[in-house]
VOBA-535605 format. One line per field, with one value per residue: residue number from 1; residue in three letters; chain; x, y, z of N, C-alpha, C, O in turn. Coordinates in nm, 2 decimals, always signed. Example, Ala and Ser with C-alpha at 12.3 -4.5 7.8 and 13.67 -1.06 7.14 Angstrom:
<atoms>
k: [1	2]
r: [ALA	SER]
c: [A	A]
nx: [+1.32	+1.28]
ny: [-0.57	-0.22]
nz: [+0.78	+0.71]
cax: [+1.23	+1.37]
cay: [-0.45	-0.11]
caz: [+0.78	+0.71]
cx: [+1.32	+1.29]
cy: [-0.33	+0.00]
cz: [+0.78	+0.79]
ox: [+1.42	+1.34]
oy: [-0.33	+0.11]
oz: [+0.85	+0.80]
</atoms>
This chain:
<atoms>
k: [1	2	3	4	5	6	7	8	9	10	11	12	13	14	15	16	17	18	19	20	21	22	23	24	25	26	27	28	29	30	31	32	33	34	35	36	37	38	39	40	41	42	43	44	45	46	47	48	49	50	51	52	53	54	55	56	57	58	59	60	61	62	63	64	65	66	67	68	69	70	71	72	73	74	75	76	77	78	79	80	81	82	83	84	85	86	87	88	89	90	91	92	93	94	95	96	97	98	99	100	101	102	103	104	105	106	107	108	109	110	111	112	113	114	115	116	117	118	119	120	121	122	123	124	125	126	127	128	129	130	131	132	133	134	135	136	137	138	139	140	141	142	143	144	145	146	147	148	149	150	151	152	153	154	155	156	157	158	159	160	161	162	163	164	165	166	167	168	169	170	171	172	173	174]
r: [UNK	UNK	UNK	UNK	UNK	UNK	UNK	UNK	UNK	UNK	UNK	UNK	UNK	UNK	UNK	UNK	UNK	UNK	UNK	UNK	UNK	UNK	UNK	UNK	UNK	UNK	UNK	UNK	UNK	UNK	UNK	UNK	UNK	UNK	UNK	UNK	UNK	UNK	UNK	UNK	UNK	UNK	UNK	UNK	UNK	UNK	UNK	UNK	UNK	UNK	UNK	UNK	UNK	UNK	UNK	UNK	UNK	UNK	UNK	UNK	UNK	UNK	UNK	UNK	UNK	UNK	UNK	UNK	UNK	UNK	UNK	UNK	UNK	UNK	UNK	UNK	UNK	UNK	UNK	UNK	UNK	UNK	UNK	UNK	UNK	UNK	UNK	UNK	UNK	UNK	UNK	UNK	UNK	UNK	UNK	UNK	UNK	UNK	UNK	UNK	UNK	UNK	UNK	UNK	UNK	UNK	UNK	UNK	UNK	UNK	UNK	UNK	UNK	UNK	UNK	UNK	UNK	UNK	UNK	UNK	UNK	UNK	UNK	UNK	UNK	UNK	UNK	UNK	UNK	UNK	UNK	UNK	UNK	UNK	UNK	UNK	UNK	UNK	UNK	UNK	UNK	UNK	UNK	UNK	UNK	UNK	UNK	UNK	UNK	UNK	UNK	UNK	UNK	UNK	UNK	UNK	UNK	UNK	UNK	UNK	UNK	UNK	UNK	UNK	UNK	UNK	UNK	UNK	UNK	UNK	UNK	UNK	UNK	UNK]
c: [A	A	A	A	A	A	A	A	A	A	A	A	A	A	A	A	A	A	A	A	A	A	A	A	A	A	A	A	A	A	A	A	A	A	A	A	A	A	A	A	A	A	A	A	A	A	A	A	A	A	A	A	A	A	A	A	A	A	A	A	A	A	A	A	A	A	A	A	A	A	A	A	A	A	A	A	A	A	A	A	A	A	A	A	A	A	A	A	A	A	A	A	A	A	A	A	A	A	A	A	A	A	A	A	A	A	A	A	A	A	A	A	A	A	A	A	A	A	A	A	A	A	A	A	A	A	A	A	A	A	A	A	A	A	A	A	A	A	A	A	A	A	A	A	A	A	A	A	A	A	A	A	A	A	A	A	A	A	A	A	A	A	A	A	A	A	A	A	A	A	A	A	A	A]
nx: [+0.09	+0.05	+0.25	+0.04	-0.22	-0.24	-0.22	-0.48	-0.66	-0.62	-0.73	-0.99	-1.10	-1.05	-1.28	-1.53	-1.61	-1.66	-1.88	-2.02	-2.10	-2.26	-2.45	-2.60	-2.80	-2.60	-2.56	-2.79	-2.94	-2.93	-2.65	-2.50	-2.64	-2.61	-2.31	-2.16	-1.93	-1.66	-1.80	-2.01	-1.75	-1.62	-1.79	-1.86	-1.57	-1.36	-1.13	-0.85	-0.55	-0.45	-0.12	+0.24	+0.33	+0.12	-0.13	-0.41	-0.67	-0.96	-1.19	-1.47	-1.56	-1.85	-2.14	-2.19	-2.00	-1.91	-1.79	-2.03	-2.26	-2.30	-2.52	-2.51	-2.24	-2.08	-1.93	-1.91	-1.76	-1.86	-1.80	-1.81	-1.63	-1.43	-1.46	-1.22	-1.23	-1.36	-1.19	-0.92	-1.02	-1.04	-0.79	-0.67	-0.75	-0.69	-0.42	-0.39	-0.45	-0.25	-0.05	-0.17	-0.11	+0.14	+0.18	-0.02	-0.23	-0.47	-0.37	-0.31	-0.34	-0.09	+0.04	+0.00	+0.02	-0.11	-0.11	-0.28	-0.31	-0.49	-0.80	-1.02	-1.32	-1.71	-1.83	-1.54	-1.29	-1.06	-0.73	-0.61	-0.34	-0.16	+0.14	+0.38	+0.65	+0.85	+1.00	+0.99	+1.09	+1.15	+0.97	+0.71	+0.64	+0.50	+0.58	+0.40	+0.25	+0.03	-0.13	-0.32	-0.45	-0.56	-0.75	-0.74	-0.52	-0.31	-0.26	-0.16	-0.39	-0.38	-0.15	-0.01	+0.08	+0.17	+0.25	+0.21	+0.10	+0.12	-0.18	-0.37	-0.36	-0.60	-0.84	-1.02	-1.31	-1.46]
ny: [-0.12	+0.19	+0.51	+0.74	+0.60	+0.52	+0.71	+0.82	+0.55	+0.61	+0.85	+0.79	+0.62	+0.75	+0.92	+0.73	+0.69	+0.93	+0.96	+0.77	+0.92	+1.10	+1.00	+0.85	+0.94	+1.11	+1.14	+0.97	+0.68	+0.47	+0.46	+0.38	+0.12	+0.05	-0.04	+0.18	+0.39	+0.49	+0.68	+0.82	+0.98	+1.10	+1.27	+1.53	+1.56	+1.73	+1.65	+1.80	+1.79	+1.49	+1.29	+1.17	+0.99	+1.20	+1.29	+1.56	+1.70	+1.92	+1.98	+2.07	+2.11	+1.90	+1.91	+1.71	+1.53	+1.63	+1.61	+1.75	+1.74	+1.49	+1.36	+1.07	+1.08	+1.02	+1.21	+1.53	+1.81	+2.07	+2.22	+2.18	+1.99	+1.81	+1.48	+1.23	+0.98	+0.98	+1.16	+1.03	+0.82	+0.93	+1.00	+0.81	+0.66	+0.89	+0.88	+0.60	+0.64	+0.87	+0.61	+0.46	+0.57	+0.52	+0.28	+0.13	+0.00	-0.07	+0.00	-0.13	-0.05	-0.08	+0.03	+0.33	+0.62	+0.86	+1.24	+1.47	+1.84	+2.06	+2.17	+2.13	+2.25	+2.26	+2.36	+2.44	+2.49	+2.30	+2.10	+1.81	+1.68	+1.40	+1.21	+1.03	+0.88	+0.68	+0.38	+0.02	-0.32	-0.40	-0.24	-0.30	-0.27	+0.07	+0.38	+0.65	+1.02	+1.19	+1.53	+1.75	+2.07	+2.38	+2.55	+2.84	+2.99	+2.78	+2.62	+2.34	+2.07	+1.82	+1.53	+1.26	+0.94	+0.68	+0.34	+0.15	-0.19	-0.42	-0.62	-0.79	-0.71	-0.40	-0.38	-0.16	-0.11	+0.12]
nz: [+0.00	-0.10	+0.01	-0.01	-0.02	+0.22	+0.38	+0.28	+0.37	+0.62	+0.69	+0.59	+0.76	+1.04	+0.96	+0.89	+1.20	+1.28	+1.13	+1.19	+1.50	+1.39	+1.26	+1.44	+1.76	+1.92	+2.23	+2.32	+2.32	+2.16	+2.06	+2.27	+2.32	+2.04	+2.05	+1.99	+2.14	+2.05	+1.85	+1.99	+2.16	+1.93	+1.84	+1.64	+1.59	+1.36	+1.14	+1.02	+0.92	+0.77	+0.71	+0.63	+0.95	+1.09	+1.25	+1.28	+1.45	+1.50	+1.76	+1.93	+2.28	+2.35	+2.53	+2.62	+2.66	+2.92	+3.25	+3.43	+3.27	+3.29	+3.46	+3.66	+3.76	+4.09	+4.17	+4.06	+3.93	+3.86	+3.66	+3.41	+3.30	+3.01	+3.03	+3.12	+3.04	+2.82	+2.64	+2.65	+2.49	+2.25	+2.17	+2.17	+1.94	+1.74	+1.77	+1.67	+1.39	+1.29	+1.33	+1.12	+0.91	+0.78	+0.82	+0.74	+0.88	+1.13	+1.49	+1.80	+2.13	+2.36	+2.59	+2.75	+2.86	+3.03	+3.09	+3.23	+3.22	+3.21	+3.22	+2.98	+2.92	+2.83	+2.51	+2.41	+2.21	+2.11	+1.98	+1.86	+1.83	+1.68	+1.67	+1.49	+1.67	+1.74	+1.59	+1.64	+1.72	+1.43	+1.33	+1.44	+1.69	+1.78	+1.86	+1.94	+2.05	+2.12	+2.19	+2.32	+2.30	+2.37	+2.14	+2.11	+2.24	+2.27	+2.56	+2.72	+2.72	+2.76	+2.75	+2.60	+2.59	+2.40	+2.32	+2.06	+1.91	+1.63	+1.51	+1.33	+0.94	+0.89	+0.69	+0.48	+0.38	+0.26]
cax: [+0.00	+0.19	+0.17	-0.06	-0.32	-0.20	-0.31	-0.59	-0.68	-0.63	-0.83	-1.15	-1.15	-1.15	-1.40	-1.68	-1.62	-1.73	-2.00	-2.16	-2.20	-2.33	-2.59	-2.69	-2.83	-2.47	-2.61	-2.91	-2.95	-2.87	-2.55	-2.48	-2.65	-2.51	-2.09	-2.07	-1.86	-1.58	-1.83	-2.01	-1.65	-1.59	-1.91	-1.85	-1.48	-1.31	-0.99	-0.75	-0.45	-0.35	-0.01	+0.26	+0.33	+0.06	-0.29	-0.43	-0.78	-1.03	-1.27	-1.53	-1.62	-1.98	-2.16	-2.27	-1.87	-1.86	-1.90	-2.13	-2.37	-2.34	-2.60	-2.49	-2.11	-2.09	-1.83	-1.92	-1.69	-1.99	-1.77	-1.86	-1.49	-1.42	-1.43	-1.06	-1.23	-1.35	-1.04	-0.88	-1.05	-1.02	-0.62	-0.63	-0.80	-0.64	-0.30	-0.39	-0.49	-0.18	+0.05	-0.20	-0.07	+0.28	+0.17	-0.13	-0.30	-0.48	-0.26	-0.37	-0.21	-0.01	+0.10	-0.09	+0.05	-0.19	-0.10	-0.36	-0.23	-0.58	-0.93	-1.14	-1.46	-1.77	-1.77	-1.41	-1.24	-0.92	-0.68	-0.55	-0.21	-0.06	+0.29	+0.47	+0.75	+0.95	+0.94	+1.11	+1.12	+1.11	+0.82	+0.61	+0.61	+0.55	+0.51	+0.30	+0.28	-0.10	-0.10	-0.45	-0.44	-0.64	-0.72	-0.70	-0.42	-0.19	-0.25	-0.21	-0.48	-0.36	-0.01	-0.11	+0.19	+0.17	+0.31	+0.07	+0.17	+0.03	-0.23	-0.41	-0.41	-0.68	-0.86	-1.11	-1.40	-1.51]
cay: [+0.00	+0.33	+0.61	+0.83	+0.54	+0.49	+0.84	+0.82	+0.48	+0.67	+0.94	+0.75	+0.57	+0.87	+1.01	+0.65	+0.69	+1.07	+0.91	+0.73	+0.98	+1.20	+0.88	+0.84	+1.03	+1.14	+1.12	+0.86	+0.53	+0.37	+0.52	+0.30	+0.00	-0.02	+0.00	+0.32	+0.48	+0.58	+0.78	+0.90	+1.07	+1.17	+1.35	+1.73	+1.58	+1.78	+1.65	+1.94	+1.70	+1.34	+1.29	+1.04	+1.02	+1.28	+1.34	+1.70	+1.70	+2.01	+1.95	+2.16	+2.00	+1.88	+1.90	+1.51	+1.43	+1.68	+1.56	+1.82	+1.65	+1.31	+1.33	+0.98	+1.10	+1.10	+1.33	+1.62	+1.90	+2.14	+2.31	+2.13	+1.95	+1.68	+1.32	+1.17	+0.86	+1.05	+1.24	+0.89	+0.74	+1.05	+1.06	+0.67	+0.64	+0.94	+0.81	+0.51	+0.69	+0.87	+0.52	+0.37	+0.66	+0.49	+0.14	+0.08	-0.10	+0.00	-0.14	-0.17	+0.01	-0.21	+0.05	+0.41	+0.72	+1.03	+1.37	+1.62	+1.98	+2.17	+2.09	+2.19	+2.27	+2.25	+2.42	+2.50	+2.43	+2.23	+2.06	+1.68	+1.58	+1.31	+1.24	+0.91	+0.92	+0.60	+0.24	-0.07	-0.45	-0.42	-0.16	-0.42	-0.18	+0.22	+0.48	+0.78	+1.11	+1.26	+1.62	+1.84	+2.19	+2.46	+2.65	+2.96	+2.98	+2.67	+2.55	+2.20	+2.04	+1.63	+1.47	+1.08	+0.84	+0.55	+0.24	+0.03	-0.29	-0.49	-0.76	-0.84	-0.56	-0.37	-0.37	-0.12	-0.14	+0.23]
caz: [+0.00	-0.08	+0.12	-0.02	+0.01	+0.39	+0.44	+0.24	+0.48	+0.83	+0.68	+0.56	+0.94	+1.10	+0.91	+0.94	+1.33	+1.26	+1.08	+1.28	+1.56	+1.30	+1.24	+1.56	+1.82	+2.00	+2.36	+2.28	+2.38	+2.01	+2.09	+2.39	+2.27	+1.95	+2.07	+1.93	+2.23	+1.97	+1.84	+2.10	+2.16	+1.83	+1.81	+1.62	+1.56	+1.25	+1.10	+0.99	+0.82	+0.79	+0.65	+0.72	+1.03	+1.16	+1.22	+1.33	+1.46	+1.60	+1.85	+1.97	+2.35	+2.33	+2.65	+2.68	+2.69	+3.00	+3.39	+3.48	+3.19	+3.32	+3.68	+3.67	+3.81	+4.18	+4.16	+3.98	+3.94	+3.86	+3.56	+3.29	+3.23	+2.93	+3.10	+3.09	+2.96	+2.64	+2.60	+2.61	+2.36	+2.13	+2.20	+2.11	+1.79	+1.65	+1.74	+1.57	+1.27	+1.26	+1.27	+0.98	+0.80	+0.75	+0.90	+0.66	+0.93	+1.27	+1.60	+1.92	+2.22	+2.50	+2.68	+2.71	+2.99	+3.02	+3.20	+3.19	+3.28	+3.24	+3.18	+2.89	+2.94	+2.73	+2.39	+2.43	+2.11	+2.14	+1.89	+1.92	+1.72	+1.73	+1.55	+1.54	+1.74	+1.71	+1.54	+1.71	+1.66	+1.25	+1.32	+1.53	+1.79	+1.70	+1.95	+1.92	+2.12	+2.10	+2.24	+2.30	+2.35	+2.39	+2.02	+2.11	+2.40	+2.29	+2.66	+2.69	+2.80	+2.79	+2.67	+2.58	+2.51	+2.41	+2.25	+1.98	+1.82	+1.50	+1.49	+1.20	+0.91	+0.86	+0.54	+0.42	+0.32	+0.22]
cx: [+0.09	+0.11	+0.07	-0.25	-0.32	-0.27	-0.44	-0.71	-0.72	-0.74	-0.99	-1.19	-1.13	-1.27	-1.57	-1.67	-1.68	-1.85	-2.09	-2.21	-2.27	-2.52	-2.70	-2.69	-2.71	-2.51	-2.75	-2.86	-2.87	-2.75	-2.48	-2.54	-2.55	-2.34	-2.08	-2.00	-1.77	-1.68	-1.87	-1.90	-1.62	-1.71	-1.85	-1.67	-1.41	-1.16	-0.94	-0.66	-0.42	-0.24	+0.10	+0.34	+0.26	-0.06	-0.28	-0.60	-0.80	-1.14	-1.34	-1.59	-1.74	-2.03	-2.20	-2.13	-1.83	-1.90	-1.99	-2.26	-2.44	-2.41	-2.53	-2.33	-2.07	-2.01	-1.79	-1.84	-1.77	-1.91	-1.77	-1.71	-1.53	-1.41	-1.32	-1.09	-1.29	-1.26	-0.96	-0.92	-1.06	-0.86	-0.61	-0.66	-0.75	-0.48	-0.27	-0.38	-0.32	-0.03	-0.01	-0.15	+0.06	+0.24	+0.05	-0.25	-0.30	-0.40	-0.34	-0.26	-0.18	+0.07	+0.06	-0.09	-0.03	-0.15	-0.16	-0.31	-0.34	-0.71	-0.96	-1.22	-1.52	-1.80	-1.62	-1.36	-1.05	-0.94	-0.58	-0.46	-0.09	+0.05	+0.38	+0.61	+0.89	+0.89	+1.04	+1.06	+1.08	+0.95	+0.63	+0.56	+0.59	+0.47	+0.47	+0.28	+0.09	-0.12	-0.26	-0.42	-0.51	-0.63	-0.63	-0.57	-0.30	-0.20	-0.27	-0.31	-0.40	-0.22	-0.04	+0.02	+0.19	+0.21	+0.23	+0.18	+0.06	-0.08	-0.25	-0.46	-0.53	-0.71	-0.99	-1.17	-1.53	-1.45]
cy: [+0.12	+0.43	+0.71	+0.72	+0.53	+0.63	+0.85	+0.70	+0.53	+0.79	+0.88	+0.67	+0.60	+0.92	+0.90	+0.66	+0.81	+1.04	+0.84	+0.80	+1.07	+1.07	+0.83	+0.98	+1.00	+1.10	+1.02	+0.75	+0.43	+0.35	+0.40	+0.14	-0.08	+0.01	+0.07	+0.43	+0.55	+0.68	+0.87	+0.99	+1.15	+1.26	+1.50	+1.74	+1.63	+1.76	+1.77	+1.87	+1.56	+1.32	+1.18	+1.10	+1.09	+1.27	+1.43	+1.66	+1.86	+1.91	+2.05	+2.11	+1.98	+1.88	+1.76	+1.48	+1.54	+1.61	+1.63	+1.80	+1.55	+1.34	+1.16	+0.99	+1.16	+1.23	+1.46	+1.76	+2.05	+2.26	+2.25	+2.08	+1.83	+1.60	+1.29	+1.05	+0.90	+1.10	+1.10	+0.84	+0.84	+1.07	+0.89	+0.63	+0.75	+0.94	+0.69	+0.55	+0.78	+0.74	+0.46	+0.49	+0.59	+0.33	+0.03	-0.02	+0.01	-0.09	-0.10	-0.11	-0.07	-0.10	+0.23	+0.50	+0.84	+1.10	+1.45	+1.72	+2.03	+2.14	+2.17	+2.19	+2.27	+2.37	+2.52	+2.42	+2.37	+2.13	+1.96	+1.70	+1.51	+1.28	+1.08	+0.94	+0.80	+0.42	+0.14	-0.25	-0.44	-0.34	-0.25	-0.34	-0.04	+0.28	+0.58	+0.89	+1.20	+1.39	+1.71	+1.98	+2.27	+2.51	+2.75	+3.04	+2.92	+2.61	+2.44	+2.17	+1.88	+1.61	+1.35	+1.05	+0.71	+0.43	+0.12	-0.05	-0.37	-0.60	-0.73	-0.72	-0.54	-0.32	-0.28	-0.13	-0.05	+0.22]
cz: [+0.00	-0.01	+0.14	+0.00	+0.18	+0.43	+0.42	+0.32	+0.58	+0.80	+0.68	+0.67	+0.99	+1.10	+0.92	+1.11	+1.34	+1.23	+1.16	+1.37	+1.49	+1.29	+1.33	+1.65	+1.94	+2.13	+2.39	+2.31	+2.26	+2.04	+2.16	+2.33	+2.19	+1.97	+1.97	+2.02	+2.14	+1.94	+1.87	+2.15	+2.11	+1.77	+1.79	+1.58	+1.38	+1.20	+0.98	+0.89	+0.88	+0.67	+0.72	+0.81	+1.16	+1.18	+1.32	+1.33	+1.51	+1.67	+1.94	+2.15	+2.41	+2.51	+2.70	+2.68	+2.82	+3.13	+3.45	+3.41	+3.25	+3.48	+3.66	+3.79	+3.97	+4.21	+4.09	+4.06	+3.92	+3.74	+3.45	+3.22	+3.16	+3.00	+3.01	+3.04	+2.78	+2.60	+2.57	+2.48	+2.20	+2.09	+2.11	+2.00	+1.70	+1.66	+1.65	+1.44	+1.23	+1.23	+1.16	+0.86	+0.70	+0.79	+0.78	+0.77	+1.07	+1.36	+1.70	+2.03	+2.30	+2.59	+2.66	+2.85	+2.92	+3.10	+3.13	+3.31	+3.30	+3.18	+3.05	+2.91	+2.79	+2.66	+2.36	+2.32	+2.13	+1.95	+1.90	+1.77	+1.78	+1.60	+1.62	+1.60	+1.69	+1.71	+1.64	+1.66	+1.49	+1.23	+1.39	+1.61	+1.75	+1.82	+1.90	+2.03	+2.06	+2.23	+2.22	+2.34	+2.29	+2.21	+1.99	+2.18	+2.35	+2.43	+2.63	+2.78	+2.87	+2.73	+2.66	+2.52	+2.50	+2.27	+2.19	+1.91	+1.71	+1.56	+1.36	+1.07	+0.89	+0.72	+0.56	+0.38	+0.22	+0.08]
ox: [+0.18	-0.01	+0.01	-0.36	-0.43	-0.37	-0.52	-0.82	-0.82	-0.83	-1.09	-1.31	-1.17	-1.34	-1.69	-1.76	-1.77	-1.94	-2.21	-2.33	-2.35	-2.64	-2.81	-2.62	-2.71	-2.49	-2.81	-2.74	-2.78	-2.71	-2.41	-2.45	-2.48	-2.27	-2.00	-2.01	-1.78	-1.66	-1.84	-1.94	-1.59	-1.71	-1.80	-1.62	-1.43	-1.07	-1.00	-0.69	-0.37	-0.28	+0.07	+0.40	+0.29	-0.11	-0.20	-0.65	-0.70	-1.17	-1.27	-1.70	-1.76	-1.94	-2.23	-2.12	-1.70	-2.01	-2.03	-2.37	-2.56	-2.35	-2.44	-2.32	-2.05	-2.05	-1.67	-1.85	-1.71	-1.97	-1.70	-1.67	-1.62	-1.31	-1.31	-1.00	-1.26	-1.25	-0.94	-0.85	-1.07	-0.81	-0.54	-0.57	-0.76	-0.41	-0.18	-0.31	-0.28	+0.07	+0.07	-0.16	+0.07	+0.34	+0.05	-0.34	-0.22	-0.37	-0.43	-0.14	-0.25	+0.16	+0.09	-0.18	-0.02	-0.14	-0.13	-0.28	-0.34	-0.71	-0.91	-1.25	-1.46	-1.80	-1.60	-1.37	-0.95	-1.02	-0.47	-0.49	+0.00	+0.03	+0.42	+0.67	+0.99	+0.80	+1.13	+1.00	+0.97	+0.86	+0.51	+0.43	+0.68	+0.36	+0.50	+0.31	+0.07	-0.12	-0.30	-0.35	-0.54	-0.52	-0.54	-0.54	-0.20	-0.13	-0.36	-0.32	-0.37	-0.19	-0.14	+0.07	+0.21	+0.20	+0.19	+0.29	-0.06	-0.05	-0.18	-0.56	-0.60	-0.64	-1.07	-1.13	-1.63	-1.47]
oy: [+0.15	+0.44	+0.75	+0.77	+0.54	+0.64	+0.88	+0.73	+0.51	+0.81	+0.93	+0.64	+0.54	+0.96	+0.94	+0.60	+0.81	+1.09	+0.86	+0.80	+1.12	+1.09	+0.78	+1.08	+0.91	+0.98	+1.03	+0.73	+0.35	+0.23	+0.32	+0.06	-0.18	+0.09	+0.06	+0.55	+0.67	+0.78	+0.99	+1.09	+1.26	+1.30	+1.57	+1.84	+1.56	+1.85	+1.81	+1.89	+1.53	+1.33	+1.12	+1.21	+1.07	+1.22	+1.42	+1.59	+1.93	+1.79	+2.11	+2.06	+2.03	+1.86	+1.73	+1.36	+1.54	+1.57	+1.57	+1.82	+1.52	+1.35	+1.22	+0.91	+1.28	+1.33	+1.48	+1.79	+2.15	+2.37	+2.31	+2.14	+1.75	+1.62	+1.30	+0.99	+0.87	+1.07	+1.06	+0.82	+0.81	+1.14	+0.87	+0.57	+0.73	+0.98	+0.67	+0.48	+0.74	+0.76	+0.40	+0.48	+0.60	+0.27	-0.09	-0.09	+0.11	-0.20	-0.03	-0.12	-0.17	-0.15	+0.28	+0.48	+0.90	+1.04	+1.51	+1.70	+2.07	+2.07	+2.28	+2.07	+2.27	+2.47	+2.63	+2.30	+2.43	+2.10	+1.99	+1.73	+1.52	+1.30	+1.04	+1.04	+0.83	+0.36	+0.18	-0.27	-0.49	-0.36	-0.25	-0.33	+0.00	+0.25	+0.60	+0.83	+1.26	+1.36	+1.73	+1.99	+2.26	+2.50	+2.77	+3.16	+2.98	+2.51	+2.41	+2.23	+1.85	+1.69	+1.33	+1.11	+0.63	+0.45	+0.02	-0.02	-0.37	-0.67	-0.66	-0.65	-0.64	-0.25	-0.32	-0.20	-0.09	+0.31]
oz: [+0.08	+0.01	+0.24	+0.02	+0.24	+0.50	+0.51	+0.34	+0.64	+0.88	+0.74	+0.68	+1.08	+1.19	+0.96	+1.15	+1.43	+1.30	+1.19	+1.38	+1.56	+1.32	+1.32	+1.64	+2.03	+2.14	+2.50	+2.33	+2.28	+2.06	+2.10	+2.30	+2.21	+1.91	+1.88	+1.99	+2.14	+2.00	+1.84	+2.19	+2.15	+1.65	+1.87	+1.54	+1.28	+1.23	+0.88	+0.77	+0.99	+0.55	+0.82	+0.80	+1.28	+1.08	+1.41	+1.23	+1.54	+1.63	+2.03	+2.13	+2.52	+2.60	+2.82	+2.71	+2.84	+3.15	+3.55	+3.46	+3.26	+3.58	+3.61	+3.88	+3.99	+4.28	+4.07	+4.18	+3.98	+3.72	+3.37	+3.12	+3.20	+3.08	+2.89	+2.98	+2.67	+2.48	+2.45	+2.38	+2.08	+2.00	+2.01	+1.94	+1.58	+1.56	+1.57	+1.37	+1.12	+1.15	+1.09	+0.74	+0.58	+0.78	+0.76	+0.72	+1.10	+1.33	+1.68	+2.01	+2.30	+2.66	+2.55	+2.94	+2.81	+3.21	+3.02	+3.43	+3.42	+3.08	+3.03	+2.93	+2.68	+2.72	+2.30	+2.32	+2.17	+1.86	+1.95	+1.66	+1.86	+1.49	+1.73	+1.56	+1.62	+1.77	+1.70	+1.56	+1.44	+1.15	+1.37	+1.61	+1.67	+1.86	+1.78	+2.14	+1.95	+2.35	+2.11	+2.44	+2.17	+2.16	+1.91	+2.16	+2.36	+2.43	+2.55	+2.89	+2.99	+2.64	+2.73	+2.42	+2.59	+2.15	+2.25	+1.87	+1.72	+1.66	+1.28	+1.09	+0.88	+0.65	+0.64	+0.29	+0.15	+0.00]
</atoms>
């Protein structure tokens, strides 16, 4: 697969995980039923550039991924901050998407360090990129570095590192 398809790959499985929350009702039951939590995350997500090695997302932050949304969360912070388990799974799938850029295939993380510096709140626009960092056993292994920060500011919000390895490639179907 040459590279410009590899990009063109990580791009068009970004964009059906966009798709579906677009398809379902983002904060809706379907949502939850049908294992669409990726999307539920990526609800409102806007990719900027995928290239090799990179992906650039925006993100505007929806109020159903905040904990002052969730009554469900005994521990509400009463400022309407992004949940660290959405931010996770938005930091992990667009890391992925930047190693299928160069990898042709999605990997799987094995090893996955977060430090958040500053919250985001809801409709606060932030901007995820992640950028391969480094390959190891014959590219078996490939780290990634997924960084969010404020739009407007540059404040970071999250730093996300982590180390994905292959299973079985992923084939397209778009």
């Amino acid at each position: 697969m040459g590279m410009d398809k590899r990009e063109t790959a990580a791009r068009e499985w970004l964009e059906s995980i966009i798709g579906k929350s677009q398809s379902q009702d983002a904060a809706g039951e379907g949502v939850w039923k049908g294992g669409f939590f990726d999307a539920l995350s990526f609800s409102g997500l806007r990719i900027s550039r995928v290239q090799a090695g990179q992906a650039l997302c925006s993100f505007r932050v929806p109020a159903h991924l905040t904990v002052k949304w969730n009554k469900s969360v005994s521990a509400q912070d009463g400022e309407g901050n992004w949940q660290a388990g959405a931010m996770a799974t938005v930091m992990d799938d667009v890391g992925a998407a930047a190693i299928m850029t160069t990898e042709g295939l999605i990997k799987i993380s094995v090893q996955f360090d977060i430090s958040y510096f500053s919250p985001a709140r809801t409709n606060e626009e932030v901007e995820i990129d992640a950028r391969i960092m480094e390959h190891k056993g014959g590219r078996r292994l490939t780290a990634v570095v997924v960084e969010i920060r404020k739009k407007g500011n540059g404040q970071i919000v999250a730093v996300g590192r982590q180390w994905m390895t292959s299973g079985r490639p992923f084939h397209s179907n778009l």
